[in-house]
Residue, then its C-alpha position, 0 to 999 in steps of 0.5 A: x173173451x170180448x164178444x165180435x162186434x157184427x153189423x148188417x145190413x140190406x142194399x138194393x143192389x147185386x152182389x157183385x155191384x156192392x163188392x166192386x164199390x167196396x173194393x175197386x172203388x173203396x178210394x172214391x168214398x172210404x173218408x180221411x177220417x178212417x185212414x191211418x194219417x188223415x191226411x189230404x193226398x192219401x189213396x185208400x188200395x186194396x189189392x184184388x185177390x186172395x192175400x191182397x194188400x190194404x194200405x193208404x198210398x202217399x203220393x210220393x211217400x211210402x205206404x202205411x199198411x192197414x191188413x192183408x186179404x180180407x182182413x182189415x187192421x193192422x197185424x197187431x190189432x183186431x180183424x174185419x170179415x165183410x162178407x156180400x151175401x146174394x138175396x135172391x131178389x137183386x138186393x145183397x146183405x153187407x154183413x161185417x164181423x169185427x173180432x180179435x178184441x182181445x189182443x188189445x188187452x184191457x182197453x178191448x172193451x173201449x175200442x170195440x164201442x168206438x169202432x161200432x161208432x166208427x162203423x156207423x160213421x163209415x157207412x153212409x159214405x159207402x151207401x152214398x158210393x153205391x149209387x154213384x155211375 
């Protein structure tokens, strides 16, 4: 079994200020880079709520799906918990569980060291959003 890839890391804000950017406001800073197509035009939606859809809406086009709830992949991939953990002191610990590694079979291992790349390049677009009105 391929060990999950976990990240954390500390913000300077609530807990519900960092939830909401992640969530309502995830199309203002998740990059064309980490969408499905990359193409221009896409909208990046995640759906409130217990079972809520992710998808990269097209304008004019169909959805491209990427997970349910709050599991981020496709069905046939890997799964993503992120979990907003209080401090106590007005900061909040973003903590990220990326697993399931071993659905993909031989190439696991390789995909779990690009998306810790791809983790890395991700998080300064959401850090960046946090301080945004």
């Amino acid at each position: 079994m391929t060990e999950p890839l976990r990240l954390s890391f500390d913000i300077v804000c609530s807990t519900e200020h960092a939830f909401a950017v992640w969530t309502a406001k995830i199309a203002m800073w998740w990059p064309l880079d980490h969408t499905v197509s990359g193409e221009d035009g896409v909208d990046v939606v995640l759906e409130p709520g217990a079972g809520g859809r992710i998808y990269d809406a097209y304008a004019g086009r169909s959805r491209a799906r990427l997970g349910r709830g709050h599991r981020l992949g496709t069905a046939d991939a890997t799964d993503v918990e992120i979990r907003f953990v209080d401090q106590g002191d007005g900061g909040t610990r973003v903590e990220i569980e990326h697993s399931g590694w071993e659905r993909l079979g031989a190439a696991g291992e390789d995909w779990r060291d690009r998306n810790r790349a791809g983790w890395q390049t991700l998080m300064p677009h959401y850090l960046a959003a946090l301080l945004l009105p």
